[in-house]
C-alpha positions as CSV (number, residue, x, y, z in Angstrom):
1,X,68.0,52.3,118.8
2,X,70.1,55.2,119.8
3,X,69.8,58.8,119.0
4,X,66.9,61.2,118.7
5,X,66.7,60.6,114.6
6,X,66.9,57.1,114.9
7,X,64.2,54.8,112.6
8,X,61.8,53.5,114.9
9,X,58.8,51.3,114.2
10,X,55.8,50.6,116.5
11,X,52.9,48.5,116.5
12,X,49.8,47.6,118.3
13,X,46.6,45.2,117.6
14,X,43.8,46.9,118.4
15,X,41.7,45.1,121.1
16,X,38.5,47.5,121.2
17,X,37.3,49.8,118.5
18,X,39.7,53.3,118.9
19,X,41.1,56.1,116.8
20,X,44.0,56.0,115.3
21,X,45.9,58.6,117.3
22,X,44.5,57.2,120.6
23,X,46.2,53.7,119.9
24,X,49.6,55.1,118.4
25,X,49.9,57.3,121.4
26,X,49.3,54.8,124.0
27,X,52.1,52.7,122.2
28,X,54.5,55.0,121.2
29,X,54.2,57.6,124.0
30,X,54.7,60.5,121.0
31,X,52.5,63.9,121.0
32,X,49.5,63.8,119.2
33,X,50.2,66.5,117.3
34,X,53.6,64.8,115.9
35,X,51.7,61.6,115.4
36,X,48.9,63.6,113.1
37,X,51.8,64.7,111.5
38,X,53.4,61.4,110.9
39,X,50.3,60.0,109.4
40,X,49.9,63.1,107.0
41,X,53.1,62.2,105.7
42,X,52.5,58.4,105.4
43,X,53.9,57.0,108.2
44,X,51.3,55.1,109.4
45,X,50.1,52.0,108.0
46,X,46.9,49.6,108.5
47,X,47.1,45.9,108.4
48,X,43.2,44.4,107.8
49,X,43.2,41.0,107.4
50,X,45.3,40.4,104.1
51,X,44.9,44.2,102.9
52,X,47.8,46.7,104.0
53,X,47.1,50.5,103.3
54,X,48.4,53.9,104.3
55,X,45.9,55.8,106.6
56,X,46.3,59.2,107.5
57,X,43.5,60.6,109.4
58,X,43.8,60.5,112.9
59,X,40.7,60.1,113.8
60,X,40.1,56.6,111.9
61,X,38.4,54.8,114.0
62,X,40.1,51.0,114.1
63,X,38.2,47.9,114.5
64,X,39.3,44.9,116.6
65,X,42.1,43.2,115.3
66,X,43.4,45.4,113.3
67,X,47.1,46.4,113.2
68,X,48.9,49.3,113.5
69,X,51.8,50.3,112.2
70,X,54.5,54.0,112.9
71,X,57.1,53.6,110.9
72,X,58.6,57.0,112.6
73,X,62.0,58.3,111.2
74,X,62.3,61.9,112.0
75,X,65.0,62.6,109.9
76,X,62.7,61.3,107.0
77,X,59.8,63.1,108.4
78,X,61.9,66.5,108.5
79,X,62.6,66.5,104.5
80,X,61.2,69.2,102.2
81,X,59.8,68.5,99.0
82,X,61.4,70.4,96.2
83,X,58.3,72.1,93.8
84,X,57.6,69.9,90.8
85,X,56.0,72.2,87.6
86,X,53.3,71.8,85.8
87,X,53.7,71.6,82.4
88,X,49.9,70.1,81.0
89,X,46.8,68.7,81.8
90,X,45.0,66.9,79.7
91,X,42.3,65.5,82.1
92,X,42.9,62.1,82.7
93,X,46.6,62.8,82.7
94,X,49.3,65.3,83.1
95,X,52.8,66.2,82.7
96,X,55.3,67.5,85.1
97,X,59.0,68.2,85.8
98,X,60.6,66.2,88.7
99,X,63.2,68.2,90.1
100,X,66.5,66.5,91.9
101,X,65.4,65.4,95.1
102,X,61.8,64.6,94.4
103,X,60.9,60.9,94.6
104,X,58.6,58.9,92.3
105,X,57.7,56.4,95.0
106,X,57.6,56.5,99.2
107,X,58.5,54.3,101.8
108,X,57.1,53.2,104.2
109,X,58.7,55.7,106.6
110,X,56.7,58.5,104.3
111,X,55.5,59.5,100.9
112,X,55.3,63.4,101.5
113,X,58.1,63.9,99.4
114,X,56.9,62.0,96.1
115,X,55.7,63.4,93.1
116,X,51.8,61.8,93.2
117,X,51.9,63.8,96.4
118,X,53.0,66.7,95.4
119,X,50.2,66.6,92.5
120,X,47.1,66.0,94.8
121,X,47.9,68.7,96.6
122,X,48.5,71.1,93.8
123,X,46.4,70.6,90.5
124,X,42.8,72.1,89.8
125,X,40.4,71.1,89.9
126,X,41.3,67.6,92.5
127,X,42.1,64.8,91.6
128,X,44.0,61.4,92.4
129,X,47.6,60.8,90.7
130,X,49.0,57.7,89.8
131,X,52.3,57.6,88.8
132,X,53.2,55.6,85.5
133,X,56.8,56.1,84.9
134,X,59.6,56.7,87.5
135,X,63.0,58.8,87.3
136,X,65.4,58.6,90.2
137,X,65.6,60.4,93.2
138,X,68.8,62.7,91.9
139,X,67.3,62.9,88.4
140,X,65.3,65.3,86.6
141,X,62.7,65.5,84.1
142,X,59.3,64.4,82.0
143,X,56.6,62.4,84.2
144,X,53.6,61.0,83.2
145,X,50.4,61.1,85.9
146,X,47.7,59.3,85.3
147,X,44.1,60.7,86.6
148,X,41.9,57.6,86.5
149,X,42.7,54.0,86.6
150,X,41.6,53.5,83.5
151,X,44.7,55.9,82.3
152,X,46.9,54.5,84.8
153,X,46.4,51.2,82.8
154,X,46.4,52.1,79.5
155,X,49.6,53.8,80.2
156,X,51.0,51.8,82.0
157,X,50.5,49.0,79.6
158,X,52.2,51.2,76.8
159,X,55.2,51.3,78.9
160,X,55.2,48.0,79.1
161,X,54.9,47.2,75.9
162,X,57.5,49.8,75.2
163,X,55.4,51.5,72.8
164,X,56.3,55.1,74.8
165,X,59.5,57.2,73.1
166,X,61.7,58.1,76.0
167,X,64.6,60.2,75.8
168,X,67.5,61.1,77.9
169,X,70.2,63.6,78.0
170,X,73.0,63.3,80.0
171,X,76.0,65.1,80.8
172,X,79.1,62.3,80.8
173,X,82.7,61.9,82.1
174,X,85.4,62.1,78.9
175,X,85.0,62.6,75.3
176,X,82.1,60.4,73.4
177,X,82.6,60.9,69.9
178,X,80.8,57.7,68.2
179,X,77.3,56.6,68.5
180,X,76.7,53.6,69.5
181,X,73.5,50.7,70.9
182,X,74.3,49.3,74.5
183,X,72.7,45.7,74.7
184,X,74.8,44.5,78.1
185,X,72.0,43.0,80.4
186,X,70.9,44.6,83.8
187,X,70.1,42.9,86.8
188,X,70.4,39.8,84.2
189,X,67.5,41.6,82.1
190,X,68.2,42.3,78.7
191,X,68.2,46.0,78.1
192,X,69.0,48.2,75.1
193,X,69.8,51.9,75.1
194,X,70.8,54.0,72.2
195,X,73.4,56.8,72.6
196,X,74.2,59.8,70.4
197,X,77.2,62.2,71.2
198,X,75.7,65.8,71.2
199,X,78.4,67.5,71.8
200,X,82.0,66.2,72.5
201,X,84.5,67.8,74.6
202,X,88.0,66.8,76.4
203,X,86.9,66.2,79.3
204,X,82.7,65.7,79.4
205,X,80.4,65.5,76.5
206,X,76.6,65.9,76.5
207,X,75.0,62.7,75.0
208,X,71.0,61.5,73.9
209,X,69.7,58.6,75.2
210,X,66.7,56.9,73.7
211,X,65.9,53.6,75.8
212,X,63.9,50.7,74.4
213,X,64.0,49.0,77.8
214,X,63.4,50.6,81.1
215,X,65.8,48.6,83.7
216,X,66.4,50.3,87.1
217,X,69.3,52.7,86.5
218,X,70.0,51.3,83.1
219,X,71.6,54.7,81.6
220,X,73.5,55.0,84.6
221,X,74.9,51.3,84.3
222,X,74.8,51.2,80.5
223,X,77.3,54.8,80.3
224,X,79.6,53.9,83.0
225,X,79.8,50.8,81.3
226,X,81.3,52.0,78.5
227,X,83.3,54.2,80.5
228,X,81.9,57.4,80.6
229,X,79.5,57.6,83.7
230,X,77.3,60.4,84.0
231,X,78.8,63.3,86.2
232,X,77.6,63.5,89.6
233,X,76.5,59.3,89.4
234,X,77.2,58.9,92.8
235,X,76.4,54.9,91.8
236,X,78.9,54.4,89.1
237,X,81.4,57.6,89.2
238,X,84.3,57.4,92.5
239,X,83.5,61.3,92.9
240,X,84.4,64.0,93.9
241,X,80.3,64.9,93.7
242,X,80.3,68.8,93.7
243,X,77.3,68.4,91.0
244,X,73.9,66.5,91.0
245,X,73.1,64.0,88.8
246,X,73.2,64.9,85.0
247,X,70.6,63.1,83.8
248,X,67.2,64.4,82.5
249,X,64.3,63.1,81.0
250,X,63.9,65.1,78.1
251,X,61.3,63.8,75.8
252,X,58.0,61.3,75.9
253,X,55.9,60.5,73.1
254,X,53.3,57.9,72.5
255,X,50.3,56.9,70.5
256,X,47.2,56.6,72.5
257,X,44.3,54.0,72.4
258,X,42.2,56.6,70.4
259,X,45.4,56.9,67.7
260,X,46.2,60.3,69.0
261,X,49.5,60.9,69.0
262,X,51.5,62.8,71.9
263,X,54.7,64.3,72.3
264,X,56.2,66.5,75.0
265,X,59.6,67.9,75.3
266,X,61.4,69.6,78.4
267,X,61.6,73.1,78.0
268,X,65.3,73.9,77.6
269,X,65.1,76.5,80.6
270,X,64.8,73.6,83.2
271,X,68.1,71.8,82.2
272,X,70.4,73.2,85.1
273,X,71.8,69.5,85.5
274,X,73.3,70.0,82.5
275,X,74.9,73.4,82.5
């Protein structure tokens, strides 16, 4: 590797019971105090027999044979988390609004900048968030966190079962003008999105997506497909990017286990992708 930023990994197999910290440092010769911050952030990974979990308290103390694991990128490390909003709790769950540039999931190099994260550190009272549905890195938008497990399943199942109403808008090269049901397959999954022109300009219209499926990137393949990628899809779109992404979860809705029904919809005030 070359180059202060440069992705490193190290690892060690603990021999005698230590902390954490003690055997990073002897292996990777880094500062403790940049090490405790690498683990804070989810660097730092520990390998028990079959199980694999993030640690990040320095002063865990390791058994023999266990493995260690820096996965130390301080570039990665470096990155700010944008603010996600709260926009309710209900308990066992909540709703948010992922800005551009928040994650829904880590790596392995951190998780400090994904939404769960951002929750546990930020709702009252306490409590552990599970993510149950994901938007991409540049998009914005609804998400769902779950607050016990048992939520995180029943969720999740709905989801699965695509019994949970999600809508889209998007912002789109060219002028839409018909609506129309996209059924071409992703990733050689069948997925279906429905699309209906808002507004229809020239040059861009804003569009509604309501997807049945939830394929990675499947609005983004599904619109450029049909030749109007979203503006700013650095993915589909051959640029020039002077905008982010202009895609936004907009709506969720679902009926619950208990037959209560939910809905939430974006407040129009944190569109700015698509102004």
């Amino acid at each position: 590797m070359t180059g202060m930023n440069a992705p490193q990994t190290f690892s060690v197999v603990i021999d005698c019971p230590q902390t954490a910290v003690a055997a990073l440092t002897s292996v990777s010769g880094l500062p403790r105090s940049v090490l405790k911050e690498a683990m804070q952030k989810g660097a730092v990974w520990l390998q028990r027999g079959k199980k694999t979990q993030r640690i990040r308290r320095q002063d865990r103390l390791l058994k023999a044979q266990d493995t260690l694991f820096l996965y130390y990128h301080r570039t990665v490390l470096d990155q700010v988390c944008p603010a996600a909003t709260l926009l309710a709790d209900e308990g066992e769950f909540s709703v948010w609004y992922k800005p551009t540039g928040m994650l829904s999931q880590g790596s392995r190099w951190s998780d400090h900048c994904t939404i769960n994260r951002w929750v546990e550190g930020h709702i009252t009272p306490a409590r552990t968030a599970v993510i149950v549905n994901r938007l991409d890195r540049a998009a914005q938008g609804l998400m769902l966190i779950a607050h016990s497990k048992a939520m995180a399943r029943q969720l999740s199942g709905l989801f699965a079962q695509h019994k949970i109403h999600k809508a889209y808008l998007a912002k789109v090269e060219g002028q839409l003008i018909k609506p129309t049901t996209c059924t071409a397959e992703v990733d050689n999954k069948p997925a279906l999105s429905h699309i209906q022109p808002l507004q229809s300009g020239p040059d861009r219209s804003l569009v509604k997506v309501i997807i049945e499926t939830g394929r990675k990137h499947q609005i983004r393949q599904h619109l450029a497909g049909l030749g109007h990628p979203i503006v700013g899809d650095r993915l589909n779109h051959p640029g020039p990017y002077g905008e982010d992404l202009a895609l936004v979860c907009s709506e969720l809705a679902w009926i619950d286990n208990r037959t209560q029904a939910w809905r939430f919809v974006l407040p129009e005030h944190f569109y700015s992708a698509l102004t």
